[in-house]
Wavefront OBJ file of the C-alpha trace (Angstrom):
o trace
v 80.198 6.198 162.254
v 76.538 5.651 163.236
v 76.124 1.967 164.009
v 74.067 0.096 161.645
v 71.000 -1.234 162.448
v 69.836 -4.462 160.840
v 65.469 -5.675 161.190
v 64.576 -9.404 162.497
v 63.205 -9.767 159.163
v 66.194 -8.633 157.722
v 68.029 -11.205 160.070
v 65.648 -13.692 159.075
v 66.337 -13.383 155.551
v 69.749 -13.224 155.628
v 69.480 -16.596 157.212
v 67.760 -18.328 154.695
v 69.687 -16.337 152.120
v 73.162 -17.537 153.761
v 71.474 -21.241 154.238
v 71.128 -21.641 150.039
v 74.131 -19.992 149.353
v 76.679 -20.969 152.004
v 79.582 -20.219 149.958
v 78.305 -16.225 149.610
v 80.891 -13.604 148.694
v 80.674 -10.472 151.079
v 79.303 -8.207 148.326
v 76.561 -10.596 147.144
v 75.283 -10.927 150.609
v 75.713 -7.241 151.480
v 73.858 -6.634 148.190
v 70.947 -8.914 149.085
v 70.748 -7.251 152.494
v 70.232 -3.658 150.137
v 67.669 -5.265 148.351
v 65.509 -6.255 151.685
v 66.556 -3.227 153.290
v 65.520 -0.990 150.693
v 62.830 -3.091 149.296
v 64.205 -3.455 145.644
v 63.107 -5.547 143.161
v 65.360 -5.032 140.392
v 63.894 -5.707 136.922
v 65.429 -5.887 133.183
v 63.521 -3.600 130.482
v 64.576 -5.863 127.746
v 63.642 -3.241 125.112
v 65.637 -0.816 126.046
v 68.318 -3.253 127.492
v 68.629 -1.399 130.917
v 68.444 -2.327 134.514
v 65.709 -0.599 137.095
v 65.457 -0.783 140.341
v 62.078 -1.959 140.929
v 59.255 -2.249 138.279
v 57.195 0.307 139.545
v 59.853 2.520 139.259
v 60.502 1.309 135.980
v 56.585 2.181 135.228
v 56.432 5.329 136.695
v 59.728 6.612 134.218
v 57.697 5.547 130.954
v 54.315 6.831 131.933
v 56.668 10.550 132.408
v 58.181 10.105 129.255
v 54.722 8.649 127.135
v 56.650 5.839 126.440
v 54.482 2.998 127.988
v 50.628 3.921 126.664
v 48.245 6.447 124.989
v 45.067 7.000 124.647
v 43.308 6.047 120.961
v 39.954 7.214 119.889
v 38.344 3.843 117.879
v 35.345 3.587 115.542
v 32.763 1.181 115.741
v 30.788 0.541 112.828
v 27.002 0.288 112.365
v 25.164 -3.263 111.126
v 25.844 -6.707 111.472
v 29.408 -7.879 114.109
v 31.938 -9.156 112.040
v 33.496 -10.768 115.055
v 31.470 -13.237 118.005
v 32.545 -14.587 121.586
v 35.173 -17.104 120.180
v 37.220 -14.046 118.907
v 40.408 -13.918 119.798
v 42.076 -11.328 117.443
v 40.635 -8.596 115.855
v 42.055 -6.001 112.980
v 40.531 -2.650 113.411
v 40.216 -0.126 110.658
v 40.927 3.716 112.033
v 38.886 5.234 109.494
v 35.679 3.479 109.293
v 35.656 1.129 112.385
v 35.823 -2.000 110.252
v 37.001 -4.904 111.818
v 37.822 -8.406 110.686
v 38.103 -11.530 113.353
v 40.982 -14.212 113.599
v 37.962 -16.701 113.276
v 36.085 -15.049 111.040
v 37.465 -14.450 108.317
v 40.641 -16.539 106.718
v 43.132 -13.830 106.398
v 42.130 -11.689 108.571
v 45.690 -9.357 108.621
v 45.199 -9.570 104.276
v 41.688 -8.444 104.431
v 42.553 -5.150 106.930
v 45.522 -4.640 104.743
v 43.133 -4.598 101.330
v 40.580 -2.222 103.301
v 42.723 0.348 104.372
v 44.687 0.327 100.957
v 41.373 1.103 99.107
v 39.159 2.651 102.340
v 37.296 6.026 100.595
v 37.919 7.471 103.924
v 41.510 7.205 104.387
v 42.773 10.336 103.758
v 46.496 10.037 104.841
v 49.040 9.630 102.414
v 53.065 8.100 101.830
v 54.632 9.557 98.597
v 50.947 9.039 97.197
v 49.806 6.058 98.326
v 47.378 5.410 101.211
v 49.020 4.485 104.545
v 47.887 1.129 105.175
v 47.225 1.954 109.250
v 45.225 -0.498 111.045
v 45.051 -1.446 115.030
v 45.123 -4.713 116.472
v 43.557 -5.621 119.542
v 43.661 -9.330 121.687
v 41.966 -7.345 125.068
v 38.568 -9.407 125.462
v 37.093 -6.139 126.669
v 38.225 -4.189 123.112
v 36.427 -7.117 121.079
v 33.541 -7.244 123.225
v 32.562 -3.621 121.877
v 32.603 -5.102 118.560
v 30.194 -8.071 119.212
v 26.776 -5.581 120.046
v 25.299 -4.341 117.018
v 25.412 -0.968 116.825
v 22.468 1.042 115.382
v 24.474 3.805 114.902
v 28.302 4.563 114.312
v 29.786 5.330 117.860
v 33.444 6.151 118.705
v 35.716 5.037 122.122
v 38.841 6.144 123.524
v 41.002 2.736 124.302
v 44.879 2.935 125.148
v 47.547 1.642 122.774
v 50.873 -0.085 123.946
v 53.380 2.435 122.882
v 55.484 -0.612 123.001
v 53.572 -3.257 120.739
v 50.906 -0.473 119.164
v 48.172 -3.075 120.176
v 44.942 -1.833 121.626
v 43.764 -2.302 125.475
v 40.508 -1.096 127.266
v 42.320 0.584 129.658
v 45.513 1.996 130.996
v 46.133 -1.039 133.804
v 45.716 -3.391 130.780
v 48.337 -2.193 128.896
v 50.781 -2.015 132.235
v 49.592 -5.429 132.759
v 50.340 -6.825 129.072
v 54.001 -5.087 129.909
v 54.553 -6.455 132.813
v 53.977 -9.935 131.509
v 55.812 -9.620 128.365
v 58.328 -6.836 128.151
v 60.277 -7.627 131.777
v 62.114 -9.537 133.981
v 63.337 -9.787 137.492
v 67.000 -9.662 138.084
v 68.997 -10.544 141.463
v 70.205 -7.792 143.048
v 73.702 -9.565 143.891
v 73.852 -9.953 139.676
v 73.377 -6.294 138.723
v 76.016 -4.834 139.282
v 78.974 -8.015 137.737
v 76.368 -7.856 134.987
v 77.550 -6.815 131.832
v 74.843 -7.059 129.317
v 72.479 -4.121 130.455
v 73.053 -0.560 131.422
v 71.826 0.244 134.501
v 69.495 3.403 135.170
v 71.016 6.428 136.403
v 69.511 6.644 139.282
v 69.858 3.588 140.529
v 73.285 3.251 139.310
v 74.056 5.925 141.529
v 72.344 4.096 144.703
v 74.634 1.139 144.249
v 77.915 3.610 144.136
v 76.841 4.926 147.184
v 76.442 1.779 149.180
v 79.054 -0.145 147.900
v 81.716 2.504 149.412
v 84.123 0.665 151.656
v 82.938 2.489 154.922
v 79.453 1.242 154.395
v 80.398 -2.261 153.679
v 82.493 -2.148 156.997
v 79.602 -1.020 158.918
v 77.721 -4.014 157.586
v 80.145 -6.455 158.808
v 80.510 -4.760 162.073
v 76.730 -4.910 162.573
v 76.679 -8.817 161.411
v 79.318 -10.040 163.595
v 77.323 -9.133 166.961
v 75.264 -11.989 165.349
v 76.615 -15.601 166.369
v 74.353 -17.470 163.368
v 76.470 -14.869 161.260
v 80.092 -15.285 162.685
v 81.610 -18.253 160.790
v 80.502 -16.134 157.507
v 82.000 -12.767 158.953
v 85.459 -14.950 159.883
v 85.139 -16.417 156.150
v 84.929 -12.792 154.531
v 87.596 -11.523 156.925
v 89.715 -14.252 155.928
v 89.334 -14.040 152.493
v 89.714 -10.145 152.626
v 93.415 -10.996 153.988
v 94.294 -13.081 151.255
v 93.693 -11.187 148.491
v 95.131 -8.256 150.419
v 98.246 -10.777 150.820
v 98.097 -11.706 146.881
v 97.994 -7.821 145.637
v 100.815 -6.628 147.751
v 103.011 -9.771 146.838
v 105.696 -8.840 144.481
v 105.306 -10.594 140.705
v 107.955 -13.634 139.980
v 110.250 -13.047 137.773
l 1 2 3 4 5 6 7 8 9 10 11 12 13 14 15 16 17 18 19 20 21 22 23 24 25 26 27 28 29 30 31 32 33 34 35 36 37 38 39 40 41 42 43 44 45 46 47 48 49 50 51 52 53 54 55 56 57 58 59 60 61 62 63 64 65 66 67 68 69 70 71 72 73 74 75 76 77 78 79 80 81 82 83 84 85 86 87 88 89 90 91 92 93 94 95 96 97 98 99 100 101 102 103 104 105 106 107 108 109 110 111 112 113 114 115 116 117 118 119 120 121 122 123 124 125 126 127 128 129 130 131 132 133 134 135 136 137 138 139 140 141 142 143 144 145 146 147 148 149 150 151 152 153 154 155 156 157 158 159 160 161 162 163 164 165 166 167 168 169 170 171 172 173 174 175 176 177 178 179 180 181 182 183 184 185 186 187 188 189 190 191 192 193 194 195 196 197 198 199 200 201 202 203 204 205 206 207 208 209 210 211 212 213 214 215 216 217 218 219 220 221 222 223 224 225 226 227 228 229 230 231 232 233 234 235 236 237 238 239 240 241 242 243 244 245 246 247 248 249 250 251 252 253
């Protein structure tokens, strides 16, 4: 068995890691070590209630399947700008471009819903009625295009959160709004006791691997030629005995 190698860094961290938690289990700090070994940064899509191993990861899977942004093509009305520099929120009309401010108007999510219900230039219909579509938008940049008057009509592409359907300026805005609100980090050492996500496939699979008994080993062997390290490896070997002791013990009758 090739002899495992372990970084200073690694070392380093291991220390600190072994410093706040001095009562450590062997898997929870062999775990940790995967995570700075392998630089994971295991995050929880709460949407879809499921574990990845890193965010970009994460990122990269939804951008393959179109299921983090796409691109929107918005109107921009001529005349007068219903919304100014202390806008906030804006309600966009896909038809026409009309837009009504949070601070502009008092019921602004009302007014969009009356415009598109009666707008001469929706066309698309539900079982007869007019499909009261409308985009909302809290990027600065969006409502800045709405502040210039426009002396003629002029159309935009923008990017919509496949995940909230609000608009963004750009693709990095949209990551960035998901990233802030649709997330969260996760311990290694927690993912796999864990029992309220599923984790992804692929990195399901990576934890399967390492957590064979052979590979463990190795990691203890490599540890215990480390003297800030040996009163841990003695507690894990120790421990390992017992409950080796307490499953081959016979049940009382």
């Amino acid at each position: 068995m090739t002899k495992l190698v372990v970084s200073d860094s690694i070392i380093s961290a291991m220390e600190a890691f072994l410093k706040k938690n001095r009562r450590a289990d062997l898997i929870s700090t062999y775990l940790f070590f995967l995570e700075k070994k392998h630089h994971l940064d295991p995050v929880v899509f709460m949407r879809e209630k499921k574990i990845y191993q890193s965010k970009d990861d994460l990122i990269h899977s939804l951008e393959k399947e179109g299921k983090l942004w796409r691109e929107t093509e918005i109107k921009i009305q001529i005349g007068k700008p219903s919304v100014n520099a202390a806008t906030q929120k804006i309600y966009i009309c896909p038809f026409t471009g009309k837009v009504f401010g949070d601070n502009t108007h008092p019921n602004p999510q009302d007014a969009i819903y009356e415009w598109v219900s009666k707008c001469p230039e929706n066309t698309e219909r539900n079982d007869g009625m007019r499909v009261k579509k409308f985009y909302i938008s809290e990027d600065p940049e969006v409502i800045k295009t709405y502040i210039k008057e426009q002396k003629e009509p002029i159309k935009k592409i923008v990017y919509t959160s496949v995940i909230t359907g609000k608009l963004f300026h750009s693709r990095n805005s949209v990551i960035e709004d998901f990233c802030a609100n649709h997330i969260r980090s996760i311990p290694m050492k927690d993912v796999p006791t864990q029992n309220r996500f599923e984790i992804q496939e692929d990195f399901l699979e990576f934890i399967q691997t390492h957590l064979e008994e052979s590979k463990i080993a190795g990691f203890v062997e490599a540890l215990s030629s480390y003297e800030p390290f040996a009163k841990h490896v003695q507690r894990w070997m120790e421990e390992n005995a017992e409950e080796s002791e307490e499953e081959e013990s016979p049940e009382e009758e």
